[in-house]
N, C-alpha and C positions, 0 to 999 in steps of 0.2 A: 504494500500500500504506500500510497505516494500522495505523501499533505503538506499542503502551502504551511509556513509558520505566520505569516503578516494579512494568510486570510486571500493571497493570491500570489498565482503561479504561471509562469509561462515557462520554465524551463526546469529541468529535473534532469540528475546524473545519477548512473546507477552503474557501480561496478560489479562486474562478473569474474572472478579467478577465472583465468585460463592456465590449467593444469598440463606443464610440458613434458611429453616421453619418450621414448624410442618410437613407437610406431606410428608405421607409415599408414595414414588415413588421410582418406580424403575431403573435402571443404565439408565443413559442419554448419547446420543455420540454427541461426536461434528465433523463434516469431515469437514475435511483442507483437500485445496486442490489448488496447485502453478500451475500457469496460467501467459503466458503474459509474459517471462522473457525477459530483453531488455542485450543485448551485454552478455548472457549467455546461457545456456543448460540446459533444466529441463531434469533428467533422465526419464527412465519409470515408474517409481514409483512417480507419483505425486500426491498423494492421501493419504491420512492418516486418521483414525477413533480412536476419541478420547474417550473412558469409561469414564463415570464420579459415 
């Protein structure tokens, strides 16, 4: 969950470990995806596919 401290938000950072090891794999995705916003508007695009 992801909350304004001043009551409003237009940006948000969120770190993820990315855990390094021998193997060989290939590109991984992460989807983000905003749900649930309270006293705001999610656009239509609320979806996002992260490459790693």
């Amino acid at each position: 969950m992801i909350s304004p401290e001043n009551g409003f938000l237009t940006t948000a950072v969120i770190n993820i470990p990315i855990n390094d090891d021998d193997l060989s794999e290939g590109t991984e995705n992460l989807n983000l995806t905003l749900v649930n916003a309270t006293e705001a508007t999610i656009g239509n695009q609320n979806t996002a596919i992260v490459s790693i």
